[in-house]
DRENSELUM-425584 format. One record per residue: residue in one letter; x, y, z of N, C-alpha, C in turn. Coordinates in pm, whole numbers, plus 50000, padded with zeros to 5 digits. Layout:
REM DRENSELUM-425584
AXYZXYZXYZ;...
***
This chain:
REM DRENSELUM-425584
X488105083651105488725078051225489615066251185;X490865068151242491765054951222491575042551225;X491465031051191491335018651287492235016951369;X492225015151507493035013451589494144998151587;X493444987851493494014975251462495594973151470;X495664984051326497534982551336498394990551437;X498054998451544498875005651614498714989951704;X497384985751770497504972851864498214963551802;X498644958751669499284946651635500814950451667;X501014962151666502574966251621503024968051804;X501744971851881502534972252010502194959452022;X501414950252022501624936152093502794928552017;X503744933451912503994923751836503824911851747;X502404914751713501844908551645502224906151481;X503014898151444503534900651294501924897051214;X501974903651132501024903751029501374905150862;X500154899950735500744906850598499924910350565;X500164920150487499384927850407498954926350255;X498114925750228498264927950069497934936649992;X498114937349848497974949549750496634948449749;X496094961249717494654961549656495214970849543;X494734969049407495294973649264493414984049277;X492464977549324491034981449256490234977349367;X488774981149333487644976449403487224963049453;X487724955649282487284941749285488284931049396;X489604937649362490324932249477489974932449615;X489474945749664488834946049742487974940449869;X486914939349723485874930549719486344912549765;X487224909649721487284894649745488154894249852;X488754903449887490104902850048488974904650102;X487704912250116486984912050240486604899250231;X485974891350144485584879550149486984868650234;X488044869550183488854860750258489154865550384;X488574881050446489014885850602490344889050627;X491304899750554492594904550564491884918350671;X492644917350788492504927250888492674942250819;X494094941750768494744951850692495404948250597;X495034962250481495594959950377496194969150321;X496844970050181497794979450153497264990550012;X497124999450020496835008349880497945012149834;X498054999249737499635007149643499445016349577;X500525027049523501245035349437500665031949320;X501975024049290502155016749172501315008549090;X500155000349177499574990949103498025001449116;X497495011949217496485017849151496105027549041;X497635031948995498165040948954497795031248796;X498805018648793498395010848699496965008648619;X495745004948734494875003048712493895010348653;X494095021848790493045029248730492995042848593;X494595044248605494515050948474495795044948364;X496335031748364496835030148292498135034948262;X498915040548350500015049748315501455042448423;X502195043648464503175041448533503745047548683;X503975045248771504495052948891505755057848873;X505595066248799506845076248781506015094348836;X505345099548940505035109048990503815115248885;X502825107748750502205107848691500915112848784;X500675102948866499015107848907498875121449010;X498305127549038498345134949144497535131449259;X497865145149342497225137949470495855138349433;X495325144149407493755146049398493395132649280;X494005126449220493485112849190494045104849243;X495285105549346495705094349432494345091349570;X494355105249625493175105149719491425100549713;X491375100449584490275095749536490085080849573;X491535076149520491385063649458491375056849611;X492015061549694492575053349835491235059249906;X490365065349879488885067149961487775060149957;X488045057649807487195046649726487635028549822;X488985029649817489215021049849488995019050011;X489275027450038489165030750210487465024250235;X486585030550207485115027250203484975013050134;X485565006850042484864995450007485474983450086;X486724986850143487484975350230487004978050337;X486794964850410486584959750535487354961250615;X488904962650588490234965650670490674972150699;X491814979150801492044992650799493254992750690;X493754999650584493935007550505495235012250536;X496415009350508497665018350464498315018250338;X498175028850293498295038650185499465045850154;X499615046650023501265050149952500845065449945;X501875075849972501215088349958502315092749880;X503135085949796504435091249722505245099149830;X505435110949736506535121449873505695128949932;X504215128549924503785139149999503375148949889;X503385148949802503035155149644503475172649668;X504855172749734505025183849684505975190949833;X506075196349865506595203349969506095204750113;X506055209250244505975207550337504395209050357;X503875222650284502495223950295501825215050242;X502355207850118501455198450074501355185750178;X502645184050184502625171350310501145170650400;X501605186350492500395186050563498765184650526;X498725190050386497195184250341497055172950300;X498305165750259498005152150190497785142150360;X498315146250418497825136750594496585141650590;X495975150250619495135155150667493845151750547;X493865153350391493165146550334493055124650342;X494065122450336494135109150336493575105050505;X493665110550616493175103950714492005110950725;X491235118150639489805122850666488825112550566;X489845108350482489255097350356489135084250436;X490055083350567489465068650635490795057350604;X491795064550552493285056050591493485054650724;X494155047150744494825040650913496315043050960;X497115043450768498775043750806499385053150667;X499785060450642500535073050561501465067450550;X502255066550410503245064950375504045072550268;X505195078650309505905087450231507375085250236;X507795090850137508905084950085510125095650058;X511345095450062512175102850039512715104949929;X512665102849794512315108749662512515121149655;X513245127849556512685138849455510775134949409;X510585150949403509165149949305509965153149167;X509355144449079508525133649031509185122449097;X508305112949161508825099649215508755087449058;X509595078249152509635067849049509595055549149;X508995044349105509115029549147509815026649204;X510105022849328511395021849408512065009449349;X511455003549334512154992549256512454991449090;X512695004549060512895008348890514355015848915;X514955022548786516205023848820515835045948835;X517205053248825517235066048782516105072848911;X516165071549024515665073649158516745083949210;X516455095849293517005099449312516095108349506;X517325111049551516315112949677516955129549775;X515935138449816516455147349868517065149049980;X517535155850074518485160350189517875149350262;X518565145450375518085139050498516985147450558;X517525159150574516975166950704515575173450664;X515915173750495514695181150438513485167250446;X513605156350457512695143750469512255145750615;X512945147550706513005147850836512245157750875;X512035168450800511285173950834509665173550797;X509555168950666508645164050609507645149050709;X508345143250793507675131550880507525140350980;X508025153151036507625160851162506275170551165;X506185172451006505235182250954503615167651019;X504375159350881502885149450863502425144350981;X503505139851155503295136151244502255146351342;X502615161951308501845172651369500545175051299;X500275172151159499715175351094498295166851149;X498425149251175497125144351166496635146851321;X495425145551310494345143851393494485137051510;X494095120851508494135109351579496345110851570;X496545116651667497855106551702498475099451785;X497545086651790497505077751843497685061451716;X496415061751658496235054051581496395052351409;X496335069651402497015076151287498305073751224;X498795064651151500105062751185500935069451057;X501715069851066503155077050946504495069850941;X504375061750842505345051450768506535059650650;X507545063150730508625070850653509375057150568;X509815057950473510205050850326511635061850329;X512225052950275513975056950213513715050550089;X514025056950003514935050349873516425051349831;X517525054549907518495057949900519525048249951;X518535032149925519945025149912520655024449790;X520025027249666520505026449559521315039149559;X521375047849545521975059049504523045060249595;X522975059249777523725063949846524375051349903;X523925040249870524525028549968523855026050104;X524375011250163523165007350223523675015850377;X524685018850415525105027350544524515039250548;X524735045750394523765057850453522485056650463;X521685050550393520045048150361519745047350505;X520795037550567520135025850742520665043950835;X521295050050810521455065650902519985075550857;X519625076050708518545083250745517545073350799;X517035061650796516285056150822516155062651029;X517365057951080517365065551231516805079751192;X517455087851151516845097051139515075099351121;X514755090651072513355095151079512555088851150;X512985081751190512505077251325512505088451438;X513745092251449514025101051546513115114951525;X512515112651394511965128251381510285122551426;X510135110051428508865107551463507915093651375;X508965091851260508275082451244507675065951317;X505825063851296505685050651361506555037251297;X506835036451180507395024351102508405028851004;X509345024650988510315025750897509595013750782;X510765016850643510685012950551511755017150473;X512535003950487513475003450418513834999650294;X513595005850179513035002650043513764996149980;X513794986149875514884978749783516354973149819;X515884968649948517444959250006517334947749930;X518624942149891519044937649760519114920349827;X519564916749947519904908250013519134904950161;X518944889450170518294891150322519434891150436;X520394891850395521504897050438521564911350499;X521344918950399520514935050415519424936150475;X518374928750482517164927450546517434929850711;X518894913950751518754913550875519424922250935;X520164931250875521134937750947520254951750974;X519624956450901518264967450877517484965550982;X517124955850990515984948351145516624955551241;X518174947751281518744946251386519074959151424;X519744965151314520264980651353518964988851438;X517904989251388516694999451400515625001151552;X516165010651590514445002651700513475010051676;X512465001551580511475009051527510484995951480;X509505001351449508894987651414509054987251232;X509594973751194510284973851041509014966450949;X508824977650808508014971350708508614963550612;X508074950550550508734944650488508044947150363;X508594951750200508004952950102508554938650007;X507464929349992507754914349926507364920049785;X507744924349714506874932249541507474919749453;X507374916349401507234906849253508004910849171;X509334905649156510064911749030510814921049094;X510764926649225511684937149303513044926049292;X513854939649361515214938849387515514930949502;X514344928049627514304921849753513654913349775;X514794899849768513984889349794512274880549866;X511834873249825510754877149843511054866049944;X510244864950047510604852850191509384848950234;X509014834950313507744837350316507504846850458;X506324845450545506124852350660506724847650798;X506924837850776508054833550892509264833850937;X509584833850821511344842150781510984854650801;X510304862750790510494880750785510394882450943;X509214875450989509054877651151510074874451220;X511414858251191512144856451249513554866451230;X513354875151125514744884151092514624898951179;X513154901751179512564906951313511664923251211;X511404917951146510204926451085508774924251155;X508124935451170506924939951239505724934451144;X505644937950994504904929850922505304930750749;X504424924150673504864926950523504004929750442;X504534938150352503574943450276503574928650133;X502254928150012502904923249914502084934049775;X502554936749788502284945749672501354946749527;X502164936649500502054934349318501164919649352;X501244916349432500794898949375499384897049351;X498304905649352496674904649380497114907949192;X497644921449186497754929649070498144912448915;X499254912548998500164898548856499224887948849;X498794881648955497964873548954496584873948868;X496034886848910494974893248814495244890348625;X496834897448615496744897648459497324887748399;X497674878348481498044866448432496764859248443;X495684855948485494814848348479493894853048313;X494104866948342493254876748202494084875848101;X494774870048090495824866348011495414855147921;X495774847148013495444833248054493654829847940;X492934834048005491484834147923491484842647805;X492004850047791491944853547647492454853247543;X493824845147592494444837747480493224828147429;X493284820747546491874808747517491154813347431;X489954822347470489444829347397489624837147220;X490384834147245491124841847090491434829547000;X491714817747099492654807647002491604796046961;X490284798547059489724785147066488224787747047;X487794804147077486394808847103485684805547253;X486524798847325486144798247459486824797147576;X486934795347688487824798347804486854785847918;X486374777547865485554770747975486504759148078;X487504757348093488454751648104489344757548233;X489084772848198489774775148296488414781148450;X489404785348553488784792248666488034805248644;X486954805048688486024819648717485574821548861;X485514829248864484874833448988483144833748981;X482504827649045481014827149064480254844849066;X479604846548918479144858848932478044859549050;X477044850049019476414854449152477204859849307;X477774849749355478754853749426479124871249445;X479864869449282480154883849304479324896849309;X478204892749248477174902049275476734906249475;X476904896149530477144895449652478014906449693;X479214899749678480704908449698480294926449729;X479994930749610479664940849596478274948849600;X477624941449671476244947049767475134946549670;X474964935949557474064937549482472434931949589;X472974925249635471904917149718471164931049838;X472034938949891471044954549896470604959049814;X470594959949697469814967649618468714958949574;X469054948349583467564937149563466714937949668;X466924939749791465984942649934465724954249890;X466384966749841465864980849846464774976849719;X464824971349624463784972749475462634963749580;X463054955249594461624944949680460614956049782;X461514965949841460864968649994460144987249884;X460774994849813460575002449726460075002349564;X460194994449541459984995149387458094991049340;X457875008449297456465007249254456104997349119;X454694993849081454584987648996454404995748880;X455244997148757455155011048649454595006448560;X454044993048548453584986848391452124994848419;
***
């Protein structure tokens, strides 16, 4: 079942942000800080969990894994990168229909050729309008809940086609049904505002680290008239710069006491160790 959260924020107008979850552990500590909703990247689970790059590498059946896993250990409702849909119209329809039975809230697909690549990397290339267009009509019929179920159509075709055509399919898929646009790798907040203004749709903002699109804070995106923002990479950079960070230490000095940790007890918390201590207390025979 959907969470109904982000369809109510987006009709009250409620601007909101989102952040990356790369893993579990990330997870684990956004529930601790209380993020309503959050984001299952592409790119950075793709990173994590097997080490490889978002160039159309993982498939769905380890993308879906990973965003179920994640779906169940977050507290939030859950929108999720689904690449292009891993494949053609039929796949579309199982990849909705698997991802909102896994306990996602918002589908996101993208207008790409398969194999996809990083929207914010170069050598991207993207298929027909109409053939995308049809692909958000499939996934819109396809789910269950359509109400709260939502389907976030993505362009990548400002690079290749320029920003006039990208902002025409963007109408377009709206018009075919999409709940949120996403207008991928605008270069300028210049581009940002004119993207807002053109659209009546509710607009995602992607803040990624090292992207092509400026990064703004949340007050600027709400005043240019974005619905909410995603941030992608920053749980992810933050992560390997701190692991960085300690093991230089570690390497240079034999210790890291100097810098920040996170309280294991704590984290044993985080991640439900403290049930399994009530389950051994209330179950656990004496074997000596």
């Amino acid at each position: 079942m959907a969470n109904p959260i982000l369809r109510q924020k987006l009709d009250a107008k409620e601007f909101f942000v989102a952040p990356g979850l790369q893993d579990m552990i990330a997870a684990s500590v956004c529930n601790k800080v209380g993020f309503e909703i959050v984001y299952g990247t592409g790119y950075w689970t793709t990173a994590s969990s097997l080490g490889l790059p978002d160039a159309g590498i993982a498939s769905y059946t380890q993308m879906l894994d990973r965003m179920a896993t994640l779906a169940r250990t977050s507290n939030a409702a859950l929108i999720a990168d689904a690449d292009t849909g891993y494949g053609g119209l039929l796949n579309v329809h199982h990849t909705v229909k698997g991802y909102e039975a896994a306990g996602v809230t918002a589908i996101q697909i993208e207008d790409q050729e398969f194999p996809k690549k990083c929207g914010h990397t170069p050598f991207k290339r993207v298929i027909p309008v109409e053939d995308m267009a049809e692909k958000i009509r499939v996934a819109c019929e396809a789910r269950t809940d359509k109400e709260n179920f939502l389907v976030i159509a993505r362009t990548d075709a400002r690079a290749s086609e320029g920003f006039d055509a990208a902002l025409e399919r963007m109408a377009a898929y709206r018009e075919a049904g999409a709940d949120v646009l996403f207008f991928e790798a605008l270069q300028s907040e210049e581009e940002m505002r004119k993207a807002c203004a053109s659209l009546d749709a509710p607009m995602m903002a992607n803040m990624a680290d090292g992207g092509l699109t400026p990064i703004l804070p949340a007050k600027v995106l709400e005043e240019i008239g974005y619905a909410f923002a995603i941030f992608p990479s920053m749980t992810s950079l933050v992560a390997a710069a701190a692991m960085e960070q300690a093991l230089m230490s570690l390497k240079a000095k034999g210790a890291y006491e100097e810098l920040p940790i996170f309280d294991f007890g704590e984290f044993c918390g985080l991640i439900g160790f403290q049930e399994v201590w009530d389950f051994e207390k209330r179950w656990a025979r004496d074997r000596a």
